[in-house]
KETORLO-618975 format. One record per residue (C-alpha): residue in one letter; x, y, z. Coordinates in nm, 4 decimals, decimal comma. Layout:
# KETORLO-618975
a; X; Y; Z;
...
END
This chain:
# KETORLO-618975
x; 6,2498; 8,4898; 3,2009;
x; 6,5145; 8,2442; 3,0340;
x; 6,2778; 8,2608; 2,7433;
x; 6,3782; 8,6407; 2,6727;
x; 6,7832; 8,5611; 2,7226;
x; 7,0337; 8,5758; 2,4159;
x; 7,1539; 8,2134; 2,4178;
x; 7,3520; 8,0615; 2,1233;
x; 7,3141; 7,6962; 2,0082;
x; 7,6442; 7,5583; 1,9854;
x; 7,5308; 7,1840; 1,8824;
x; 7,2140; 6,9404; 1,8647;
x; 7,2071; 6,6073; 1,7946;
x; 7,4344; 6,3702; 1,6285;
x; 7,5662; 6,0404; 1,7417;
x; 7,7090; 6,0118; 2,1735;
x; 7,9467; 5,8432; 2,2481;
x; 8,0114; 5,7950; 2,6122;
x; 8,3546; 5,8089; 2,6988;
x; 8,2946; 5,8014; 3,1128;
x; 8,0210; 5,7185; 3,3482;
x; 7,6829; 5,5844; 3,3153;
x; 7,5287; 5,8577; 3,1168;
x; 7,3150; 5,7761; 2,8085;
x; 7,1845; 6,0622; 2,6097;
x; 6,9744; 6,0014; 2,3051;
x; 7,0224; 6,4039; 2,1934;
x; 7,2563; 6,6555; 2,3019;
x; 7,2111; 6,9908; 2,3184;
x; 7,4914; 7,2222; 2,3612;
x; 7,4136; 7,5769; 2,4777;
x; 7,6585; 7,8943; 2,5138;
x; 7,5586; 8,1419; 2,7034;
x; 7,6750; 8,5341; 2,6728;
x; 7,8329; 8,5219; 3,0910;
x; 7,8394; 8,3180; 3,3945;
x; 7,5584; 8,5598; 3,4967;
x; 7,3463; 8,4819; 3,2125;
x; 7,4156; 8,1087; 3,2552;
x; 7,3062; 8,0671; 3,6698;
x; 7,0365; 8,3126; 3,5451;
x; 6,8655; 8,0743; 3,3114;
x; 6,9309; 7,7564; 3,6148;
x; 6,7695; 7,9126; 3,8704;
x; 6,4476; 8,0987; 3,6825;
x; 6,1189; 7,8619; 3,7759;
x; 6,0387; 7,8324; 3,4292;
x; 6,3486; 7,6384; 3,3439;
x; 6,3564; 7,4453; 3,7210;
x; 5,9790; 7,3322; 3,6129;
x; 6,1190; 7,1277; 3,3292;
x; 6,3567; 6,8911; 3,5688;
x; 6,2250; 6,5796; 3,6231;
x; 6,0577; 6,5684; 3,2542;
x; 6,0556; 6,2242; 3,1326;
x; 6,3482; 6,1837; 2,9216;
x; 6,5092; 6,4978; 3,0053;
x; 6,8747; 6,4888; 3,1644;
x; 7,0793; 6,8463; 3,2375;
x; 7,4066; 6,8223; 3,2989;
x; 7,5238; 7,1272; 3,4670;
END
């Protein structure tokens, strides 16, 4: 399903810089998403829960 939503890239890539925590991204990727609806919609569908876990792939919610 999340495959089929209207989602907008906002940003990808670039340099991080952490400001807090203990977080260490290589790549960001920032999504915007067209409602809250649309957003817990795309976090919950089983294609999208599939990919936690990945090697080298952190979501920050």
């Amino acid at each position: 399903m999340w495959h089929a939503m209207v989602v907008n890239i906002v940003a990808v890539g670039g340099k991080v810089d952490v400001l807090a925590g203990d977080w260490h991204p290589q790549r960001i990727v920032m999504l915007k998403f067209p409602s809250r609806e649309a957003y817990e919609a795309f976090i919950a569908d089983p294609d999208y829960r599939a990919l936690e876990g990945t090697p080298g792939v952190t979501y920050h919610h």
